[in-house]
C-alpha positions as a LaTeX table, in Angstrom:
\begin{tabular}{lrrr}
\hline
Residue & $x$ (\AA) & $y$ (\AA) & $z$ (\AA) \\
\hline
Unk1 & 67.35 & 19.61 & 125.59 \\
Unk2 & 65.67 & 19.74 & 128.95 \\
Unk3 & 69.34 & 20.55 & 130.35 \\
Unk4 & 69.85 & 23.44 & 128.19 \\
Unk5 & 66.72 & 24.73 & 129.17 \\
Unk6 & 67.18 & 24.40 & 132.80 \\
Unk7 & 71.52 & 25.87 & 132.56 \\
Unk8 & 69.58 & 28.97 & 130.89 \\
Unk9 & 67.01 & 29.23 & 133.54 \\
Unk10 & 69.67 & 29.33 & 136.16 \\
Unk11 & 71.43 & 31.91 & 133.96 \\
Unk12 & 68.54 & 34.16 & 134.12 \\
Unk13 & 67.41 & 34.13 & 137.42 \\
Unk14 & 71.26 & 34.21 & 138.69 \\
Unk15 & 71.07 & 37.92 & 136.53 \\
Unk16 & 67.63 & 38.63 & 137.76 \\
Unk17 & 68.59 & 38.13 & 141.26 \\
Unk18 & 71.63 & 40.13 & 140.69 \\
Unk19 & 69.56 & 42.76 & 139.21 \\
Unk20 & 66.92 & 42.95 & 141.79 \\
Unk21 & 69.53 & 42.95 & 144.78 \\
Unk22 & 71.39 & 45.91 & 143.68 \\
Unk23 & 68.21 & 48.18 & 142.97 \\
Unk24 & 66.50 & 46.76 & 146.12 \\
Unk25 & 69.81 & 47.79 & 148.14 \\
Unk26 & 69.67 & 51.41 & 146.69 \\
Unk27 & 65.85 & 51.74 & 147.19 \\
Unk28 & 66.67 & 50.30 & 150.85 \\
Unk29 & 69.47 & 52.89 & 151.84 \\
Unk30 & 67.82 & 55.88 & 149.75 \\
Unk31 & 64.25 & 55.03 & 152.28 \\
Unk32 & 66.03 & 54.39 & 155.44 \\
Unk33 & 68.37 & 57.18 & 154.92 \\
Unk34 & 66.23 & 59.64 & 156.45 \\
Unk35 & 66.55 & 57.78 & 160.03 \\
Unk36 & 70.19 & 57.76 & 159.72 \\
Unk37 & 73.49 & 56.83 & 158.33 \\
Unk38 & 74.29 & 53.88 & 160.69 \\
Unk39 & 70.54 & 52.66 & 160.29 \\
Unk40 & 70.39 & 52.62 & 156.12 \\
Unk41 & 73.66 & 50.78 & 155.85 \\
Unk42 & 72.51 & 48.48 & 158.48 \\
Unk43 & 69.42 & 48.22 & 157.03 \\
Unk44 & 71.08 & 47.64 & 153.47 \\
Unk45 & 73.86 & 44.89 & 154.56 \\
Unk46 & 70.54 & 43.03 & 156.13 \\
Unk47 & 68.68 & 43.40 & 152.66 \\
Unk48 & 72.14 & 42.58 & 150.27 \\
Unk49 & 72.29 & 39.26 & 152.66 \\
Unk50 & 68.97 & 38.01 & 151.99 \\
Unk51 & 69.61 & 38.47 & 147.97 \\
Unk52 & 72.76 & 37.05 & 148.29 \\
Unk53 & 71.69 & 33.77 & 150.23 \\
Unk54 & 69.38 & 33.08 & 147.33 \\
Unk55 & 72.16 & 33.97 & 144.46 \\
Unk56 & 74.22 & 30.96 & 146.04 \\
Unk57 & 71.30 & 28.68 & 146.22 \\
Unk58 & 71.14 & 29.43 & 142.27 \\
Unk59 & 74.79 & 29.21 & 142.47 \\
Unk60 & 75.13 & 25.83 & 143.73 \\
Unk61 & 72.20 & 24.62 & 141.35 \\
Unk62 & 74.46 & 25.15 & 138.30 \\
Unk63 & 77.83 & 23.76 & 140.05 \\
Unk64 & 75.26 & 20.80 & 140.87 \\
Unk65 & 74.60 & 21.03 & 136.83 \\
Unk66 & 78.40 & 21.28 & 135.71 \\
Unk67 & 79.13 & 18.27 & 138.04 \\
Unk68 & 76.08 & 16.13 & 136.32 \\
Unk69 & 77.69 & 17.01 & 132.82 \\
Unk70 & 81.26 & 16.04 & 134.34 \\
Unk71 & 80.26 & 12.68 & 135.46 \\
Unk72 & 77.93 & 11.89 & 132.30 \\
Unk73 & 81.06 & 12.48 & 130.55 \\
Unk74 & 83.67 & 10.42 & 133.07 \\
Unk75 & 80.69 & 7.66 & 133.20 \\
Unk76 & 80.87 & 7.47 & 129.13 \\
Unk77 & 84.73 & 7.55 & 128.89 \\
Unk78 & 85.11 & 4.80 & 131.05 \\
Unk79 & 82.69 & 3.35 & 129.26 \\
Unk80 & 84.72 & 3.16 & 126.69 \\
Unk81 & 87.85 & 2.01 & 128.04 \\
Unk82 & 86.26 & $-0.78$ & 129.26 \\
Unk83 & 85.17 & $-1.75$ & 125.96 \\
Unk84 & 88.16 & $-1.76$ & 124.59 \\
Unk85 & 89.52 & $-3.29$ & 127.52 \\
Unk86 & 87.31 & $-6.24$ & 127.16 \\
Unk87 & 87.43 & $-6.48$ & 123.66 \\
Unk88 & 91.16 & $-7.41$ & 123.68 \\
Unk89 & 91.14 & $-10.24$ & 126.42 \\
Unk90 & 91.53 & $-13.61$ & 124.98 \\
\hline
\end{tabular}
C-alpha cells in the first residue's frame, strides 16, 4: 500500500516538475528577452538545468523503486526454489 502511494507520488511530482520547468523556461526567455537574444537563451538553458537536475533526482527515486520490486520478486523466487530444492533431498 505504502509503495503504491509513494510510485504515485513520484509520478506526480515527475509531471509537476515537468510542468513547472517548461512554463518557468518560457516566463524566463519571454522576461530576459528584452536584454537580448544571447542573454534569454542563456538565461533559459541555466533555468531548464536546474529543473532538470531535480527531474532526475525524482527519476532515480522510481528506478530505485522498480529495482526494490525486482529484488522482492528475485528474493521470493529463489525462495522458492530452494524449497523445493530442499524438500526433495533425502
Amino acid at each position: 500500500m505504502r509503495r503504491i502511494f509513494l510510485k504515485n507520488v513520484i509520478s506526480f511530482l515527475s509531471g509537476v516538475l515537468w510542468a513547472t520547468a517548461a512554463l518557468s523556461a518560457f516566463f524566463v526567455f519571454i522576461g530576459t528577452l528584452q536584454t537580448g537574444i544571447g542573454y534569454a537563451i542563456a538565461m533559459t538553458v541555466i533555468d531548464l538545468l536546474f529543473w532538470l537536475f531535480w527531474i532526475v533526482i525524482i527519476e532515480m527515486a522510481n528506478i530505485q523503486l522498480e529495482k526494490l520490486d525486482e529484488l522482492r520478486k528475485q528474493t521470493e523466487l529463489l525462495r522458492s526454489i530452494d524449497e523445493k530444492i530442499s524438500h526433495n533431498r533425502p
